[in-house]
C-alpha positions in Angstrom: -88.9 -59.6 -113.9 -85.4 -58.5 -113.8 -86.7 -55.0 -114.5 -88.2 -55.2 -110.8 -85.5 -56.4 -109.1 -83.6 -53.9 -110.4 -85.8 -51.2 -109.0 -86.5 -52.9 -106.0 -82.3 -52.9 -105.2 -82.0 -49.0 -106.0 -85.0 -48.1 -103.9 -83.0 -50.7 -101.2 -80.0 -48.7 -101.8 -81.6 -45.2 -101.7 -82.8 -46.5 -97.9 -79.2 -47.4 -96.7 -77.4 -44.5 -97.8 -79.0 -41.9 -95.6 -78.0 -44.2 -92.6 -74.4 -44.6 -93.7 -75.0 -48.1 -94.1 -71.9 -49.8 -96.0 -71.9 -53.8 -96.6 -68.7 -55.7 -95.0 -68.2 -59.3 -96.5 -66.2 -61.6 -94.8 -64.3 -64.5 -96.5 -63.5 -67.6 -93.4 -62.4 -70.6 -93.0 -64.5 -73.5 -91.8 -63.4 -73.5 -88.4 -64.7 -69.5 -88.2 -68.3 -70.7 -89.7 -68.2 -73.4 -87.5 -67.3 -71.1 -84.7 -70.0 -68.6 -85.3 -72.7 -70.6 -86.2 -72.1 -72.2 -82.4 -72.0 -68.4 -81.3 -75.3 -67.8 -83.1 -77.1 -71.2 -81.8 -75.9 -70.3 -78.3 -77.7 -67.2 -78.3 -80.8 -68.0 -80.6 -79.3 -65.5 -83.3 -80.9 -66.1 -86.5 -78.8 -63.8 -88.6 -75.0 -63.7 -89.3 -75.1 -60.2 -89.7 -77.0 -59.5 -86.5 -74.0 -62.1 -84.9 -71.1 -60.0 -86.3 -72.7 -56.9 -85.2 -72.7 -57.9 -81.5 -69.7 -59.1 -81.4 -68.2 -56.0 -82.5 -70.1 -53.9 -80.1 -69.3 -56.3 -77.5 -65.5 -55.8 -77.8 -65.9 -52.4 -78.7 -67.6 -51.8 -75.0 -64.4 -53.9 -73.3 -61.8 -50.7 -74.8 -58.3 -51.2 -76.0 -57.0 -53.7 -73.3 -60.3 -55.8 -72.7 -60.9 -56.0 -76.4 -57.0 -57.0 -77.4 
C-alpha cells in the first residue's frame, strides 16, 4: 500500500511542476484561523487554499497603496 502512495505522489508531483506550482505552508495563531475560517464561511469557501489564493489576488488587484 505504501508502494502506491508513493507512486500516486510522484505522478501528483510530475502534474504540478509543469505549472510552476510550489506549496506555501503557513504557521498562525488562533486568532488568524479563527479569522479565516470566518472569511471562508462568509463566502461559502470550502478550501483554505482556495481562501488564501483570493485574498492574495484581491490585494494584489488594489496595487501598492490600496494593498498596504
Amino acid at each position: 500500500m505504501a508502494t502506491q502512495q508513493k507512486e500516486r505522489s510522484a505522478k501528483t508531483a510530475a502534474k504540478r511542476k509543469p505549472r510552476g506550482e510550489e506549496e506555501l505552508r503557513l504557521h498562525t495563531l488562533e486568532g488568524t484561523r479563527i479569522a479565516l475560517s470566518e472569511l471562508m464561511a462568509w463566502n461559502g469557501i470550502k478550501e483554505q487554499g482556495e481562501a488564501m489564493t483570493l485574498m492574495i489576488h484581491h490585494l494584489h488587484g488594489l496595487g501598492p497603496a490600496g494593498s498596504a
